[in-house]
N, C-alpha and C positions, 0 to 999 in steps of 0.2 A: 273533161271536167277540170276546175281548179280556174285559178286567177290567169288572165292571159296577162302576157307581158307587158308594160308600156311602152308605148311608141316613143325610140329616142327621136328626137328632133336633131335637123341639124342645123347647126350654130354655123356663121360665118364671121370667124372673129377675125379683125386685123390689127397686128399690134404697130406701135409706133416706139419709139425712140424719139420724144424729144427735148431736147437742152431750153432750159428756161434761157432768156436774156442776161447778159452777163453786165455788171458793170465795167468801163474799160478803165477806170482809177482803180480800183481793186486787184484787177486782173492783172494790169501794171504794180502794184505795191507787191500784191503777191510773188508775181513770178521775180519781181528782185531781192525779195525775203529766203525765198527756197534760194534762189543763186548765193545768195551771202551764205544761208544755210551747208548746203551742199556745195557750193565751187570754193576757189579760192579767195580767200578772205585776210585782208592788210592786217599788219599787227593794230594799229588803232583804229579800229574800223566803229563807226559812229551807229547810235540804235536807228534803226529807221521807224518814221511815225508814220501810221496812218491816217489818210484822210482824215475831217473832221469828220465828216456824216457818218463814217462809220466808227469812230470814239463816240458820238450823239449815241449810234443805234446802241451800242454795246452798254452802256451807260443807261439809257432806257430800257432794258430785258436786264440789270442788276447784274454786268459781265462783270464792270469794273467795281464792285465792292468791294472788298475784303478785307476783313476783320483782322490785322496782325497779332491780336488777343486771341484766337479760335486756338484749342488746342488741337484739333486736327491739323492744324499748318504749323506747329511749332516747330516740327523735326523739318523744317523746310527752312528756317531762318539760324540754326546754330549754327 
């Protein structure tokens, strides 16, 4: 008497690992950003700029605003 159990089914899942496409400009700016970062770095060592398409992108999703009036960022500029 009572409820029978349900049938577990079996699943055959296969998972994957995979890396989206990389840009090779970025991948380049990047890994020379981290080396300035982390390796040795000249005393006058110059900002590096990224690409243009990705200043466009960042500029387009509202990265590069910022309000030097917000008083959440104030303690950041004295």
């Amino acid at each position: 008497m009572g409820n029978k159990p349900a049938k577990q089914e079996q699943r055959e899942e296969i998972l994957l690992k995979i890396v989206p496409p990389l840009d090779q400009a970025y991948v380049r700016w990047l890994a020379q950003d981290i080396e300035r970062i982390h390796g040795f770095t000249p005393r006058n060592s110059r900002a590096m700029k990224p690409p243009d398409d990705y200043i466009e992108y960042m500029r387009l999703n509202g990265w590069l605003d910022v309000d030097l009036d917000d008083p959440d960022l104030a303690h950041l500029f004295k």
